[in-house]
N, C-alpha and C positions, 0 to 999 in steps of 0.2 A: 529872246527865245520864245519859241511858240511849246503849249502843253495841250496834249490834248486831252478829256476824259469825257465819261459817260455817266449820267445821270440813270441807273438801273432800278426798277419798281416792280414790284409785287406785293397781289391783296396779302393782308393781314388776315384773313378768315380761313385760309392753310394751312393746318400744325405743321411745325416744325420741332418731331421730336428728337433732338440733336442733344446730348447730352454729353458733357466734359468725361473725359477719361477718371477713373476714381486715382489720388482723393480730392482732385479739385472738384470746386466749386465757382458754379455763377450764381450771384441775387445781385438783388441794388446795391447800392455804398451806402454805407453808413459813417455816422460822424468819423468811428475810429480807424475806417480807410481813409477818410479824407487826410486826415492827421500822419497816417503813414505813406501815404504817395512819396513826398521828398525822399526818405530814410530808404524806402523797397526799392521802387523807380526809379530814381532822379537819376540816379549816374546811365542811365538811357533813353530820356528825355533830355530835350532842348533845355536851355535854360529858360526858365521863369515859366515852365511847361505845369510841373505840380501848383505855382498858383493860379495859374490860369482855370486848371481841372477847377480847384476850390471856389475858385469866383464863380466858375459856370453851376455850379451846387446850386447857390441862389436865387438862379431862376425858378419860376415852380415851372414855365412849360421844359425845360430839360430834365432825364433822370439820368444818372450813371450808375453802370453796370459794371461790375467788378467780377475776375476771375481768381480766384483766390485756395490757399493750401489751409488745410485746419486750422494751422495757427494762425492763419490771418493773411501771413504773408502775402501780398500783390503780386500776381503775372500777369498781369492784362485789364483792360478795360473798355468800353466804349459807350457814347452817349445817345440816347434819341433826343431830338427835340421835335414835339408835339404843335399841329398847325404850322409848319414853316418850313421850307425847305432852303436854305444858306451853307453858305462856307466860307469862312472867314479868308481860309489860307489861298483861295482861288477867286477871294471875293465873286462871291457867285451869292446874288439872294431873289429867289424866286418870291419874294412877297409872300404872306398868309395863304395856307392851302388847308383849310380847316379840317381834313378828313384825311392827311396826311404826316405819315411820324419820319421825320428825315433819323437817319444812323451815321453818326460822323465820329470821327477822331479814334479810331479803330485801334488799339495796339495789343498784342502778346510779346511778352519779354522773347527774347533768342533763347535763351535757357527752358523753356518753358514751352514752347513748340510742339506740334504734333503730338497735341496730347485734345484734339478736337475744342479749344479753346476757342478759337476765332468763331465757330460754327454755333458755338453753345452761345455765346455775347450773342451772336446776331439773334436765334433764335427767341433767347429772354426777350431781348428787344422788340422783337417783333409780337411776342404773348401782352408784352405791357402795351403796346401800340395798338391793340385790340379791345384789350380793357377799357381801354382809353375814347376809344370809340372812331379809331382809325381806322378806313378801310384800306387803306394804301401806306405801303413801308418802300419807302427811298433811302439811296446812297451812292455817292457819288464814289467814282474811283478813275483815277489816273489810267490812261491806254498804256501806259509804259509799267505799271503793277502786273503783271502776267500770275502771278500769285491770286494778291484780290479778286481778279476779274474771274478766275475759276472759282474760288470760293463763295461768289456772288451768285455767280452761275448754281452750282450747285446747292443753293439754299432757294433756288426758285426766282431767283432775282432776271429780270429782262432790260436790255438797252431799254430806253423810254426816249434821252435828250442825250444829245452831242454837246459839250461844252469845249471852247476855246479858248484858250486864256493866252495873254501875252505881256509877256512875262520881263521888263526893264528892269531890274534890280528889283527893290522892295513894290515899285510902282506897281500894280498888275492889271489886267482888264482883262475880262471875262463877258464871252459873250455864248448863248446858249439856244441850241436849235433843234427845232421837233418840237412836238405836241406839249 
């Protein structure tokens, strides 16, 4: 099976001010999200998805960002990672891009939708990629996401790379063109 998606990019020096529906919330995670991902999430994640989140904690160049109700509760999440632009799931790694914050692993629960969630992650993401001293915010998204691809769109995101991937079972190979 062939996949195709797009590598789409915009500066970091932009505001994005996209704010969640009230009462959710977006900031980073914190230990007591990490701890709650399996219990909130899990029955809509893959399995071994919640530790995988946990493992990738440990990086210091990754942050996660949480979309979250008062109490605490998980709707959503997604990560940047700083200087690198990669994807595990497409095996896709662009090598060190030191001025660039890749956005990967995107999700809002189904229950939890259309409440400007998805827009508010990107957004944080893109303020802490700034901080950071990123000029350039990436993320990649599937051609067949018709969803994403508008919500990318709409936060200021531009095609940049075509990625190819081809896809044997687990095996994959990804190959990636444009600038």
């Amino acid at each position: 099976m062939i996949l195709t998606s797009r590598i789409y990019t915009r500066p970091t020096d932009r505001s994005m001010p996209v704010q969640p529906a009230a009462p959710y919330e977006v900031r980073p995670a914190t230990p007591a999200d990490l701890a709650r991902f399996a219990s909130d999430l899990g029955h809509e994640l893959r399995p071994g998805k919640a530790a995988l989140i946990r493992a990738r904690a440990e990086d210091p160049q990754v942050e996660l960002f949480v979309a979250a109700l008062p109490d605490g509760t998980l709707c959503g999440f997604g990560h940047v990672e700083f200087g690198r632009v990669r994807d595990a799931h497409l095996r896709v790694d662009l090598g060190p891009r030191p001025s660039t914050a890749h956005l990967f692993d995107d999700f809002v629960s189904p229950t939890h939708r259309g409440h400007r969630l998805q827009g508010a992650l990107v957004a944080a993401r893109v303020s802490a990629a700034a901080e950071r001293g990123a000029t350039v915010a990436s993320i990649l998204v599937e051609d067949s996401n018709h969803a994403s691809r508008a919500s990318v769109r709409r936060a200021g995101f531009a095609p940049a790379q075509r990625v190819i991937t081809l896809r044997l079972g687990r095996p994959r190979m990804s190959w990636v063109h444009g600038s």
